[in-house]
N, CA, C and O atoms as a printed pandas DataFrame, in Angstrom:
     atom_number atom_name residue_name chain_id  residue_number  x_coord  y_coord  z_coord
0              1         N          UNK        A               1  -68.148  214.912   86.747
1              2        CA          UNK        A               1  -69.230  213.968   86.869
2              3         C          UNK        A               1  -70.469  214.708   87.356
3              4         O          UNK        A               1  -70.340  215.839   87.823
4              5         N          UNK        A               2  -71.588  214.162   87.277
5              6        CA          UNK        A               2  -72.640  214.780   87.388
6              7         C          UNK        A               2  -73.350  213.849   88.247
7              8         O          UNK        A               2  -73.381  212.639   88.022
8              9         N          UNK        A               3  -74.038  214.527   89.431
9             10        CA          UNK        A               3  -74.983  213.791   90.187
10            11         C          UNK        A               3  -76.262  214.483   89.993
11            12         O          UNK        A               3  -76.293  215.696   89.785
12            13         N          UNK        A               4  -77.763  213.453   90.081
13            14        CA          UNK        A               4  -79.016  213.719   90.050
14            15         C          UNK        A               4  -79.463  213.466   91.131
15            16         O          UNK        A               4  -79.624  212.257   91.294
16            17         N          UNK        A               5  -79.752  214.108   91.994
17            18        CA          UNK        A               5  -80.722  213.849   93.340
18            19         C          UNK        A               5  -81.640  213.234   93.307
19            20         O          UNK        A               5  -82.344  213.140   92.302
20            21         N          UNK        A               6  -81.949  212.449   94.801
21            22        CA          UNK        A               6  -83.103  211.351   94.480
22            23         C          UNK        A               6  -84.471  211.700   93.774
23            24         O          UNK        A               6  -85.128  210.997   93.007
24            25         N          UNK        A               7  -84.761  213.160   94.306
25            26        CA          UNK        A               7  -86.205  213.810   93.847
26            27         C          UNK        A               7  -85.773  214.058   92.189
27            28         O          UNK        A               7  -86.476  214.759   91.461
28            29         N          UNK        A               8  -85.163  213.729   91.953
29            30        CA          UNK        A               8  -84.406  214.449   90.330
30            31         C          UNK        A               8  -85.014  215.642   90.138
31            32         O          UNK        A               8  -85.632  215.829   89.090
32            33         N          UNK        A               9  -84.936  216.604   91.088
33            34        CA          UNK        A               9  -85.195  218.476   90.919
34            35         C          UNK        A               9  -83.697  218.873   90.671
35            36         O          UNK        A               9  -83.608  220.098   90.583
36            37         N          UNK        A              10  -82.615  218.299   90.543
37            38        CA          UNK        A              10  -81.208  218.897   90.551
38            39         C          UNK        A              10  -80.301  217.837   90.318
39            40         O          UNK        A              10  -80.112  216.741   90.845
40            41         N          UNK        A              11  -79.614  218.684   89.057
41            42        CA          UNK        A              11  -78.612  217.672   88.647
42            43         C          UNK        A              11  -77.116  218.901   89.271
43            44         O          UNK        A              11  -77.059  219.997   88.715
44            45         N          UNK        A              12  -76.245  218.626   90.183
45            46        CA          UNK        A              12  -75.039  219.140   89.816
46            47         C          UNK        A              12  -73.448  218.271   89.410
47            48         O          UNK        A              12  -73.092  217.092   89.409
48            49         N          UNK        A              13  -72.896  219.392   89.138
49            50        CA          UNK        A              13  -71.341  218.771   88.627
50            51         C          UNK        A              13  -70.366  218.559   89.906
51            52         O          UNK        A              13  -70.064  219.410   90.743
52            53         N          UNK        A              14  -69.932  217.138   89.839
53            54        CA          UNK        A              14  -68.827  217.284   91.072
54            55         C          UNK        A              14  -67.607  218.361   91.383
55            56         O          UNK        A              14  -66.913  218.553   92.382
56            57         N          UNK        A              15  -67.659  218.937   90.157
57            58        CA          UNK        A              15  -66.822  219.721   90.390
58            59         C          UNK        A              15  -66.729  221.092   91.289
59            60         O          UNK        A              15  -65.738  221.734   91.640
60            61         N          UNK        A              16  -68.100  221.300   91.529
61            62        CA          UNK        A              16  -68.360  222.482   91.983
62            63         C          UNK        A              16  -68.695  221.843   93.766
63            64         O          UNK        A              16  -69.229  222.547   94.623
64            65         N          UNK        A              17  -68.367  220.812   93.930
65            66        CA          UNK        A              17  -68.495  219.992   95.339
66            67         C          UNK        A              17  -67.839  220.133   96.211
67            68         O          UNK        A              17  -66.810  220.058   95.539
68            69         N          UNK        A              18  -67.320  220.347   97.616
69            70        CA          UNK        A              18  -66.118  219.663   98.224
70            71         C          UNK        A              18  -66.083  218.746   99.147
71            72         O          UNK        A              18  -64.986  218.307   99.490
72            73         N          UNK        A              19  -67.198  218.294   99.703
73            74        CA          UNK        A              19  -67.270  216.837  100.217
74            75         C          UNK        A              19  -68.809  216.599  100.149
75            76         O          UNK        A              19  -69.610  217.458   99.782
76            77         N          UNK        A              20  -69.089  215.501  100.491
77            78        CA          UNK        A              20  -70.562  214.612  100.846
78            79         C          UNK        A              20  -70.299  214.418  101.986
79            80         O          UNK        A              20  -69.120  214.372  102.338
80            81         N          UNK        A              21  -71.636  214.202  103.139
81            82        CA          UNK        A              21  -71.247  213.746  104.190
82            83         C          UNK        A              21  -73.297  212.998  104.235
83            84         O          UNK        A              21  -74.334  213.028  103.573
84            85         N          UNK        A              22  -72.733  212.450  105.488
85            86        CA          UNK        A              22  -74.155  212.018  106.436
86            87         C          UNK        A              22  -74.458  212.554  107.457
87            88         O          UNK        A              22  -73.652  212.671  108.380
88            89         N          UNK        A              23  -75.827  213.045  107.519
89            90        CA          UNK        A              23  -75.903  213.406  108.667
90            91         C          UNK        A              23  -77.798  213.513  108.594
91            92         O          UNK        A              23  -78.468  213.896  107.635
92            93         N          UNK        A              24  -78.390  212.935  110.223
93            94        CA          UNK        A              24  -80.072  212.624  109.408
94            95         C          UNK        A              24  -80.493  212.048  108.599
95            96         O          UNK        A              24  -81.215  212.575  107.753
96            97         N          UNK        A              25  -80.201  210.853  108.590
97            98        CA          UNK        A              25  -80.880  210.211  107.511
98            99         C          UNK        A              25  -80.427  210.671  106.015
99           100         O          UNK        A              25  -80.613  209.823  105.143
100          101         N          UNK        A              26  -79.938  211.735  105.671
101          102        CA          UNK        A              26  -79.422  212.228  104.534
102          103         C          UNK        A              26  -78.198  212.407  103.839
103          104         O          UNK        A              26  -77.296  212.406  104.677
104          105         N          UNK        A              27  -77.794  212.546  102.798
105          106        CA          UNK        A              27  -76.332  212.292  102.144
106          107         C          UNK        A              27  -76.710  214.026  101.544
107          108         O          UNK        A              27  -77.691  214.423  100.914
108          109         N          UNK        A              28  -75.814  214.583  101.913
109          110        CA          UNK        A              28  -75.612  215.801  101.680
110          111         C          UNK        A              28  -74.655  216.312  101.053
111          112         O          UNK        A              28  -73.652  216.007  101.698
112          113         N          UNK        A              29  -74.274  217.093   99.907
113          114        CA          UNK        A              29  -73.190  217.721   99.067
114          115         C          UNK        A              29  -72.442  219.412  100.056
115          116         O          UNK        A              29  -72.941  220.198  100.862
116          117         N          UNK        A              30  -71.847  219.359   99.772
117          118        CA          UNK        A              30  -71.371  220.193  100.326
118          119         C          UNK        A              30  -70.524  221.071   99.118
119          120         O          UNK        A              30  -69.677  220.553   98.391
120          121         N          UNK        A              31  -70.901  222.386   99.066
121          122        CA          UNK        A              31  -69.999  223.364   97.673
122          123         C          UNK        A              31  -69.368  224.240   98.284
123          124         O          UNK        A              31  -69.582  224.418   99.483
124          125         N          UNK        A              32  -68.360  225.054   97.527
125          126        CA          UNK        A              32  -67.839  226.571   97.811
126          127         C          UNK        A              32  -67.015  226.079   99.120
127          128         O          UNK        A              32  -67.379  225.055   99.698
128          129         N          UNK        A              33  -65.938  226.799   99.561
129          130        CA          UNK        A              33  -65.109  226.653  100.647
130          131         C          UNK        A              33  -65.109  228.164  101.514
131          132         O          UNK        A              33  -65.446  229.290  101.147
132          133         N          UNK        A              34  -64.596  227.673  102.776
133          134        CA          UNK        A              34  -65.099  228.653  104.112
134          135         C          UNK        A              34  -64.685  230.174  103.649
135          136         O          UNK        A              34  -65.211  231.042  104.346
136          137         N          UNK        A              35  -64.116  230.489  102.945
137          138        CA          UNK        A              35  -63.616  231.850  102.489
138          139         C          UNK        A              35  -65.038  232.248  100.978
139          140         O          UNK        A              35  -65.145  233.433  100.661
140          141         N          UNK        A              36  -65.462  231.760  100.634
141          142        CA          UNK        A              36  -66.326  231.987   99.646
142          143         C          UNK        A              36  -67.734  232.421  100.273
143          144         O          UNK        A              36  -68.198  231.811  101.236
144          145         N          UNK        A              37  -68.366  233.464   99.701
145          146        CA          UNK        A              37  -69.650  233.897  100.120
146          147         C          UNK        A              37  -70.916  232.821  100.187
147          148         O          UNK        A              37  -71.819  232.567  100.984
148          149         N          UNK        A              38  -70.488  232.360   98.961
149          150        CA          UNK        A              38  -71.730  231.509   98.158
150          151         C          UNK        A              38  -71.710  229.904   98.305
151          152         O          UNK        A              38  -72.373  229.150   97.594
152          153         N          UNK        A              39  -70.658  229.416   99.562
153          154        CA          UNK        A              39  -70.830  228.530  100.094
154          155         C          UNK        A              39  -72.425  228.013  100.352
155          156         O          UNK        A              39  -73.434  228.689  100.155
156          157         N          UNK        A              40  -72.354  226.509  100.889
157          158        CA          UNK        A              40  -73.302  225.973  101.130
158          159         C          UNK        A              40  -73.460  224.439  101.680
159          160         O          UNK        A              40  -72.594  223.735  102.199
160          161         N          UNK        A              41  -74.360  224.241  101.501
161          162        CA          UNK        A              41  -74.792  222.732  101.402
162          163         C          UNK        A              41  -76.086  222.116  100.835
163          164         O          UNK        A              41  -77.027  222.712  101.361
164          165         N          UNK        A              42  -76.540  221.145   99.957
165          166        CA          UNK        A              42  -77.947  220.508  100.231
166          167         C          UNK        A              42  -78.304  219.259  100.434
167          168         O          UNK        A              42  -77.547  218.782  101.279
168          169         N          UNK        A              43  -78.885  218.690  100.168
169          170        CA          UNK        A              43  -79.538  217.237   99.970
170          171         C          UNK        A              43  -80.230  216.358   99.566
171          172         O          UNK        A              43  -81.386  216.065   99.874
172          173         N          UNK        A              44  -79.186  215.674   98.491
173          174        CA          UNK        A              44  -79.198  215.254   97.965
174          175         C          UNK        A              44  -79.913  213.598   97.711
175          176         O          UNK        A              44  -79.963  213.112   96.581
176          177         N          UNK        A              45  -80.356  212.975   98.759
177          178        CA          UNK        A              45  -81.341  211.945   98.826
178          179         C          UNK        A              45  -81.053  211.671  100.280
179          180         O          UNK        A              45  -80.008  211.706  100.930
180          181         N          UNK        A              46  -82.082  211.439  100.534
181          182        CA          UNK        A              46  -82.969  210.811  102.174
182          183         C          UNK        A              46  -83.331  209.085  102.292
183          184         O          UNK        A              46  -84.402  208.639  101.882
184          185         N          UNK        A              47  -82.272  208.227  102.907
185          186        CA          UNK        A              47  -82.116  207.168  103.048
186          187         C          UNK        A              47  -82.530  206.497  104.732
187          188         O          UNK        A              47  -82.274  207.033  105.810
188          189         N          UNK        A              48  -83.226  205.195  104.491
189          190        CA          UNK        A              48  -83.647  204.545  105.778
190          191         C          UNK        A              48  -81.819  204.020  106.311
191          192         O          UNK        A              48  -80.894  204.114  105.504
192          193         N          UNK        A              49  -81.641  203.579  107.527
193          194        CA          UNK        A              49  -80.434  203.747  108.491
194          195         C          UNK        A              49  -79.829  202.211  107.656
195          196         O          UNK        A              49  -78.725  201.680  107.779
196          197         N          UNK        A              50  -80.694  201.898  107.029
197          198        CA          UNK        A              50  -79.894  200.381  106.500
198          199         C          UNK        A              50  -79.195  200.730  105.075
199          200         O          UNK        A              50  -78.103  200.211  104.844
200          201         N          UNK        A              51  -79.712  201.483  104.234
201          202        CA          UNK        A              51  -79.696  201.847  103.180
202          203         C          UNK        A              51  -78.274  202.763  102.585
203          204         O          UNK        A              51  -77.464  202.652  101.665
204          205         N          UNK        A              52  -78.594  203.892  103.948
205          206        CA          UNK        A              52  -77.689  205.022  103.989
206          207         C          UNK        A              52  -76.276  204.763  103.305
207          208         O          UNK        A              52  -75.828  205.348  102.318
208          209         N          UNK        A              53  -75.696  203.790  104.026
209          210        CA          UNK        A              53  -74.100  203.303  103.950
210          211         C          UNK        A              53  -74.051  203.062  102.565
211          212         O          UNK        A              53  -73.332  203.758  101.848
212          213         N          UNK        A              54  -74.814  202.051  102.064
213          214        CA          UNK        A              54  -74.492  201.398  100.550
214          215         C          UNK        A              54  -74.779  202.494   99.648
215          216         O          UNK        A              54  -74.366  202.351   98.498
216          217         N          UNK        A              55  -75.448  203.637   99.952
217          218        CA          UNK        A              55  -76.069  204.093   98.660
218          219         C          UNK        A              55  -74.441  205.266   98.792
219          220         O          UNK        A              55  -73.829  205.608   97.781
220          221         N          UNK        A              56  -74.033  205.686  100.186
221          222        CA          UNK        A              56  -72.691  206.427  100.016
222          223         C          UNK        A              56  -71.951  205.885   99.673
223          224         O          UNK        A              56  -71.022  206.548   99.211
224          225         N          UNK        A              57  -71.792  204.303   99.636
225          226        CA          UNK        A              57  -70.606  203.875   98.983
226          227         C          UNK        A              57  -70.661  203.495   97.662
227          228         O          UNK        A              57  -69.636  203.152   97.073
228          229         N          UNK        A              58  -71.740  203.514   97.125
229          230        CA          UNK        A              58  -72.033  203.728   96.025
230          231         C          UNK        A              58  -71.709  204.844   95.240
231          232         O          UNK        A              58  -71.161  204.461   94.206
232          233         N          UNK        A              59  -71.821  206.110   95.298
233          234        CA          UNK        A              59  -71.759  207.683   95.279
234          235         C          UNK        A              59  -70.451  207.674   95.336
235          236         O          UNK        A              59  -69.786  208.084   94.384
236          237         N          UNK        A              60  -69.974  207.275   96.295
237          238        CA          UNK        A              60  -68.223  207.296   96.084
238          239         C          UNK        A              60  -67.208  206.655   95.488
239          240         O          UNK        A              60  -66.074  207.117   95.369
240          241         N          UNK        A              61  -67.582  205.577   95.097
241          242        CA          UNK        A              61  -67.560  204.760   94.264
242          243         C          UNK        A              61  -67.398  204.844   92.839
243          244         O          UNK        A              61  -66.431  204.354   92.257
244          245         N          UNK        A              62  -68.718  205.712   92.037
245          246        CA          UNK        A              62  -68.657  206.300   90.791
246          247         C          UNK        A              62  -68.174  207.552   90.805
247          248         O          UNK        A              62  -67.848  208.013   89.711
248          249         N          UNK        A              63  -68.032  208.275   91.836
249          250        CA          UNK        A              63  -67.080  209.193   92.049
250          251         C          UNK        A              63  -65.402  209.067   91.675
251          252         O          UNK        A              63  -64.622  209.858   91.145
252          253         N          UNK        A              64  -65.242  207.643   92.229
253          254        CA          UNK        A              64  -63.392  207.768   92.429
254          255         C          UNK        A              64  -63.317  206.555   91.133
255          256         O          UNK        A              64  -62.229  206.154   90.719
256          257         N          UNK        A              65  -64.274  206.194   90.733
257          258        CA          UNK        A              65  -64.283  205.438   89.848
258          259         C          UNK        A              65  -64.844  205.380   88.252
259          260         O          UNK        A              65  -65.217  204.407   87.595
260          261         N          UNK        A              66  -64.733  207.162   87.805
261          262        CA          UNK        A              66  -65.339  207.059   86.790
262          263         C          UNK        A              66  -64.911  206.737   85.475
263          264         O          UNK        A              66  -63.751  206.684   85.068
264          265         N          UNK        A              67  -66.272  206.464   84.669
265          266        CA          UNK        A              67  -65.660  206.033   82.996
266          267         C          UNK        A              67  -64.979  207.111   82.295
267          268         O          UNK        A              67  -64.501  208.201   82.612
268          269         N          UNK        A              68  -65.089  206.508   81.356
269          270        CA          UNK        A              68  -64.958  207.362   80.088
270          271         C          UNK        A              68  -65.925  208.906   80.291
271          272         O          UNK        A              68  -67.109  209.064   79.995
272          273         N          UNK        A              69  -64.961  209.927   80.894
273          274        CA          UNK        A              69  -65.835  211.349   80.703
274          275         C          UNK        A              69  -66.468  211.826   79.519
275          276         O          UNK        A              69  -67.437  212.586   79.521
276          277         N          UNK        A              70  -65.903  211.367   78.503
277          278        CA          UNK        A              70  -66.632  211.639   76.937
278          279         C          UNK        A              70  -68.107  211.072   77.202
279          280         O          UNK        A              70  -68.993  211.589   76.522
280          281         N          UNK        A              71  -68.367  210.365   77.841
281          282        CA          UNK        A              71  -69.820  209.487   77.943
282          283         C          UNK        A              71  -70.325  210.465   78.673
283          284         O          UNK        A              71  -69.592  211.172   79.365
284          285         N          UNK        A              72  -71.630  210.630   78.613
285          286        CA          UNK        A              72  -72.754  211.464   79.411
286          287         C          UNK        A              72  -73.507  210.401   80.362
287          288         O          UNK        A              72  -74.130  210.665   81.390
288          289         N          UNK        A              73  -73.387  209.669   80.022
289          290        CA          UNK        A              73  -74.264  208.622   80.451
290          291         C          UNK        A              73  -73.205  207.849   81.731
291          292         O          UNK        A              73  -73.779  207.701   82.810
292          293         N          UNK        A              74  -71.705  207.356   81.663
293          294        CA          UNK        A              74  -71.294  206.721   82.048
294          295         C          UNK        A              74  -70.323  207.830   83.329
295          296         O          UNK        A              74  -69.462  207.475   84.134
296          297         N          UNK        A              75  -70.857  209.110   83.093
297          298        CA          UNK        A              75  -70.583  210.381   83.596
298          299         C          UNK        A              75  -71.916  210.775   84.668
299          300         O          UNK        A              75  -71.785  211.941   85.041
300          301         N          UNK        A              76  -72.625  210.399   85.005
301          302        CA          UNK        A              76  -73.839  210.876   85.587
302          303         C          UNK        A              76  -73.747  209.636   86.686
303          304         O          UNK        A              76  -73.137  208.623   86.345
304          305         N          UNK        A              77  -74.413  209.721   88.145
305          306        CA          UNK        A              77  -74.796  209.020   89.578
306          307         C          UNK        A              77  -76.286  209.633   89.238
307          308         O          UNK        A              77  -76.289  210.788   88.814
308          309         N          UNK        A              78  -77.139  209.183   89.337
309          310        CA          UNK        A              78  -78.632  208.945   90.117
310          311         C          UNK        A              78  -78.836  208.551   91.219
311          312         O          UNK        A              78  -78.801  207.358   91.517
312          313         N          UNK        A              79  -79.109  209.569   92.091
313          314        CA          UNK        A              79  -79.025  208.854   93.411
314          315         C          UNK        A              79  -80.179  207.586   93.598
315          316         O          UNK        A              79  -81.366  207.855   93.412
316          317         N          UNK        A              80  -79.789  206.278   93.955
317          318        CA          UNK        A              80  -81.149  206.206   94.109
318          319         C          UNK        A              80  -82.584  206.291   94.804
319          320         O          UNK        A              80  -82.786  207.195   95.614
320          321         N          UNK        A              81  -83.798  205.168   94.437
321          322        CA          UNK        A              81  -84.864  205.457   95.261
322          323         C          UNK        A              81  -84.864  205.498   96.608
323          324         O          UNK        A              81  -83.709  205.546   97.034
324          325         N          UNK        A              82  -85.903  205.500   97.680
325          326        CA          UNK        A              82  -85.808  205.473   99.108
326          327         C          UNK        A              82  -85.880  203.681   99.208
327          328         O          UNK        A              82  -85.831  203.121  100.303
């Protein structure tokens, strides 16, 4: 699956993920695991304290809940606006 960040400067593949978290106002991806050089993290959209929750359960949601992978379309999260 593919996520687009709220700024849509970056689309990545979940696959290359290993968790999301919150932290600051922000929903953050997390890649690469503690033995890998090229580990990381970024962030992925910046949400007000009301917002935050629904838009992660949203994200996780089309995460554990996706369509048809043949679809590009039904394969992609947009995070959304602020």
């Amino acid at each position: 699956m593919w996520i687009v960040s709220q700024d849509k400067t970056t689309i990545v593949n979940t696959d290359t993920i290993a968790c999301f978290n919150i932290d600051n106002s922000q929903i953050w991806a997390t890649y690469g695991i503690a033995s890998e050089a090229d580990n990381g993290y970024f962030s992925i959209g910046k949400y007000s304290d009301k917002q935050i929750y629904d838009v992660f359960r949203q994200l996780t949601n089309a995460i554990t809940n996706q369509m048809d992978a043949s679809s590009f379309l039904s394969n992609k999260f947009e995070m959304p606006g602020e």
